[in-house]
C-alpha positions in Angstrom: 10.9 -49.9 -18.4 12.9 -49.6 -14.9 11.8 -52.1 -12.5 9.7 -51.1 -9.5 12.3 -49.1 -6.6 10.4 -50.9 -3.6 11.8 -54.0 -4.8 15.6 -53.2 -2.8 17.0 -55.8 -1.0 17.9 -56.0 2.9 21.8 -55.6 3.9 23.7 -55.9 7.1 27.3 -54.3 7.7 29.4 -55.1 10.2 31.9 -51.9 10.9 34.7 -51.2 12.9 37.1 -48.1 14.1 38.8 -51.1 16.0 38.9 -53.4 18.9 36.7 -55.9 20.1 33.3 -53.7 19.3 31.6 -53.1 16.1 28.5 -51.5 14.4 26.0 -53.8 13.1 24.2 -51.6 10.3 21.0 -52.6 8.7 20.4 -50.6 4.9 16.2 -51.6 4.3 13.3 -50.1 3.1 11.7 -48.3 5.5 8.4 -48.5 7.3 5.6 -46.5 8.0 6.6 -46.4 11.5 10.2 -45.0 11.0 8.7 -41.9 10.4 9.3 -40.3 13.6 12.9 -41.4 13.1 13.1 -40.3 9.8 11.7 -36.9 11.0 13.9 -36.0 13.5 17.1 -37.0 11.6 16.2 -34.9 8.9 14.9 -31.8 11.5 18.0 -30.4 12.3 19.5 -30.0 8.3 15.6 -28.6 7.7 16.4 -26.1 10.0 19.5 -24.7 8.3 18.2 -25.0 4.8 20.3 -28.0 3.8 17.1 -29.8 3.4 13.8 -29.2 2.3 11.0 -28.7 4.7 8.8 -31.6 5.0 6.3 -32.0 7.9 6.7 -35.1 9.7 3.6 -36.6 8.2 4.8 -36.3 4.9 7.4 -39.3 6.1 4.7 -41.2 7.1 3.0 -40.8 3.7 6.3 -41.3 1.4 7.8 -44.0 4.0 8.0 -46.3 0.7 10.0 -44.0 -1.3 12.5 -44.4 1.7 15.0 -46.5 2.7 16.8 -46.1 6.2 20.4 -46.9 7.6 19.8 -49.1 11.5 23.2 -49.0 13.8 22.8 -52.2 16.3 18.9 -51.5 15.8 18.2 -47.8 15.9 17.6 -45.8 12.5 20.7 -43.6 12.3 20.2 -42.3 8.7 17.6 -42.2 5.6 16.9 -41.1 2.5 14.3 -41.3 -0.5 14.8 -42.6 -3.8 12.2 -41.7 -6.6 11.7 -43.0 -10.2 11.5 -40.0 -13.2 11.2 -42.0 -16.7 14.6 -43.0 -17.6 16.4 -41.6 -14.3 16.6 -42.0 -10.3 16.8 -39.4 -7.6 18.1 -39.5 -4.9 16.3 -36.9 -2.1 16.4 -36.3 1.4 20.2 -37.3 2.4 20.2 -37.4 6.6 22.1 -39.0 9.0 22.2 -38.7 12.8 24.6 -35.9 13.7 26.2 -37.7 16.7 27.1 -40.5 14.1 29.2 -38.2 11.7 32.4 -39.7 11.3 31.7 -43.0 11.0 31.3 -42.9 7.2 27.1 -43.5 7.1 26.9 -41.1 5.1 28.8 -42.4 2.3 27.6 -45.8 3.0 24.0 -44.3 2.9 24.8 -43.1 -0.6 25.9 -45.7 -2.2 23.8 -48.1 -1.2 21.0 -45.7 -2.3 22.9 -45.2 -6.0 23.2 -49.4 -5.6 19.5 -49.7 -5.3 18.5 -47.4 -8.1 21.0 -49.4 -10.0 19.0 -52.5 -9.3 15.7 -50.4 -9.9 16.8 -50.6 -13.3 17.9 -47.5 -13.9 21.3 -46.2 -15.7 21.4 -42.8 -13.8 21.0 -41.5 -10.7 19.7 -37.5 -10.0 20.5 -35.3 -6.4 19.5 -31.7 -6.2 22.1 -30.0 -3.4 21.8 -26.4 -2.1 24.7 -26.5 0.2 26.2 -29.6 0.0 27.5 -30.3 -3.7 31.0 -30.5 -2.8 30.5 -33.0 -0.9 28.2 -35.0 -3.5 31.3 -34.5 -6.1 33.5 -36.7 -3.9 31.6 -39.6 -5.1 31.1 -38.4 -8.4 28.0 -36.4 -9.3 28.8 -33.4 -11.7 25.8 -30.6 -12.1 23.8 -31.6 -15.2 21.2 -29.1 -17.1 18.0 -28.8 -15.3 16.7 -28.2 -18.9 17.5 -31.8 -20.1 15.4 -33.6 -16.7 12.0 -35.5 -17.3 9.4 -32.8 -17.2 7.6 -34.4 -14.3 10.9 -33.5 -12.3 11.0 -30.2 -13.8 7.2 -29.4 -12.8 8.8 -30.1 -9.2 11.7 -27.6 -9.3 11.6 -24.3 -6.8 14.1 -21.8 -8.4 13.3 -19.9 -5.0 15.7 -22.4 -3.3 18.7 -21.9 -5.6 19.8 -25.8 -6.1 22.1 -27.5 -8.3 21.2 -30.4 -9.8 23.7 -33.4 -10.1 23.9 -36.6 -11.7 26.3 -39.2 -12.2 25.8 -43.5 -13.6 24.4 -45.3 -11.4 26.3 -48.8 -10.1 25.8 -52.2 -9.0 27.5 -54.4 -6.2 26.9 -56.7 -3.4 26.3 -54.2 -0.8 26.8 -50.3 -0.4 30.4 -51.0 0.7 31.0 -52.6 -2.9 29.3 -50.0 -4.5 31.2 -47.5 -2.8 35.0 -48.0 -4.4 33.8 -47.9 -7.6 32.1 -44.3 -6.4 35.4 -42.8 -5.1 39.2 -43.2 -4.6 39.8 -44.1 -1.0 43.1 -43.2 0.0 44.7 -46.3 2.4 48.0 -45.0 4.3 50.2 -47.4 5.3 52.1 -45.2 8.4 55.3 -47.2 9.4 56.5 -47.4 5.5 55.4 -44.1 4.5 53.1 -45.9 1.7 50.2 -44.2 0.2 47.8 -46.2 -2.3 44.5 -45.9 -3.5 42.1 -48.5 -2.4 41.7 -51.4 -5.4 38.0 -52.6 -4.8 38.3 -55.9 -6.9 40.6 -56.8 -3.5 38.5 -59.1 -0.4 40.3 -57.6 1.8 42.9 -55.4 3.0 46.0 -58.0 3.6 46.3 -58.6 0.1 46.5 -55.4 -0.6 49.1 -54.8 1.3 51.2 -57.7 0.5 51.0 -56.9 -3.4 51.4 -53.1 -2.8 54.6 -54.3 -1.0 53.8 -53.9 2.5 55.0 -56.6 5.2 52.3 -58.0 6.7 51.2 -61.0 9.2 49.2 -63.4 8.5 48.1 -67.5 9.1 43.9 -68.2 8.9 43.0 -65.5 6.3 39.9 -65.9 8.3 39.7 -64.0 11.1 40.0 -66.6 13.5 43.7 -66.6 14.8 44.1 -62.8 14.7 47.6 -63.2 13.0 46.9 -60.2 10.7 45.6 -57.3 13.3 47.2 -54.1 13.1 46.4 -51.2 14.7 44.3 -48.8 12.9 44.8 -45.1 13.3 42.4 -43.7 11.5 39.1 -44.4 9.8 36.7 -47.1 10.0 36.2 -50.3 8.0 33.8 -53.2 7.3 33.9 -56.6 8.5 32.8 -59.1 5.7 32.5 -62.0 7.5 32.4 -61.4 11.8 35.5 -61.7 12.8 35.8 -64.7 15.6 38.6 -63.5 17.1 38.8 -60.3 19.8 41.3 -57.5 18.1 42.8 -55.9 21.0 41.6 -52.3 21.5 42.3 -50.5 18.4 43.1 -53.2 16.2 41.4 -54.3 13.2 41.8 -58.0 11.3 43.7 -57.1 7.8 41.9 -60.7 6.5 38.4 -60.0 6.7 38.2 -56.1 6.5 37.5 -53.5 3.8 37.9 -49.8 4.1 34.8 -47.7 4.2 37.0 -44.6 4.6 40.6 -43.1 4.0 42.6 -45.5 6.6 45.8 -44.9 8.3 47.0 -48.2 9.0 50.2 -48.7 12.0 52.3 -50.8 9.1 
């Protein structure tokens, strides 16, 4: 029998795009009183149909099914998690729309598939009406509605037209673990024209580099004497320990950094 979903774990992220600055980002259960939050972020996909409508007091009631994403404090994303017999779903995807680009939303998600995965459960369930390519990036593949647990089926609108996908659920650390073995992130390495896909068993980025073949810097493996910073181009990247040394704008420490996103990296 899966274990109870409320049980998920608090977990702090530290990302960067760069410099001296970076996110602190909270994934935790949520609380009665992030409904407001909750209701907002969600408002503007309600609106165009991504979503479906809920009234805000509905967040207040299912604030326990939720868990929510906090950047330096304020809830930036959330999303529910239910249990069906032997499967998870995963409902209500939303994150601040001044915060796209930062890769929440694929942090949000796998930390959500992480905690269903700790829930007990083997599987993991979304139903998408607009957005299922973006789902199959991290793979879920459409599944027959047929097959679901017939408390999930009693729950099913055909009026609203959405797919159902499922993929196995996985475990890890935190959602930034969780997320490599969900997708291939692509790490460019610009100055030698080197293209690999991110190997999650790595701590780091600098080893990578060095046994893909790219020259690197590097003394502390720390991130204390900012040897190993390189300018990052694109993307954004966590911290895994906080780095105690100030990259210079734009700059991120190879030593004690993970990609979140496809990187372009000035090596």
């Amino acid at each position: 029998m899966p274990i109870n979903l409320n049980t998920s774990k608090v977990i702090d992220v530290a990302l960067s795009r760069g410099g001296d600055e970076f996110v602190d980002v909270r994934f935790r259960r949520a609380r009665v009183e992030d409904a407001e939050a909750m209701y907002r972020l969600s408002l503007p996909f309600m609106d165009t149909g991504q979503l479906l409508v809920r009234e805000r007091a509905l967040f207040e009631t299912l604030s326990e099914d939720f868990r929510v994403l906090e950047a330096d404090g304020e809830v930036v994303g959330c999303a529910g998690l239910r249990g069906f017999d032997t499967l998870a779903e995963i409902y209500n995807v939303a994150v601040d729309e001044n915060r796209h680009g930062l890769g929440l939303g694929r942090l949000l998600l796998a930390s959500m598939v992480g905690a269903a995965h700790a829930g007990g459960y083997g599987q993991v369930l979304v139903f998408s009406k607009t957005t299922s390519a973006w789902f199959a990036r991290y793979g879920f593949r459409p599944v027959d509605s047929a097959g679901l647990p017939a408390a999930r089926l009693a729950l099913v609108d055909p009026a609203r037209e959405s797919v159902a996908l499922g993929r196995a659920t996985v475990g890890g650390y935190d959602g930034v673990e969780v997320l490599a073995a969900l997708t291939e992130l692509r790490i460019t390495f610009d100055r030698s024209s080197a293209e690999f896909g991110w190997d999650g068993s790595y701590d780091s980025l600098l080893p990578f580099a060095d046994d893909n073949g790219v020259e690197t810097k590097s003394l502390c493996w720390a991130g204390v004497c900012g040897t190993c910073a390189v300018r990052l181009k694109r993307g954004t990247v966590r911290y895994h320990v906080p780095p105690q040394g100030d990259p210079d704008e734009g700059e991120v420490l190879l030593c004690i950094s993970q990609p979140v996103t496809d990187l372009v990296l000035d090596l």
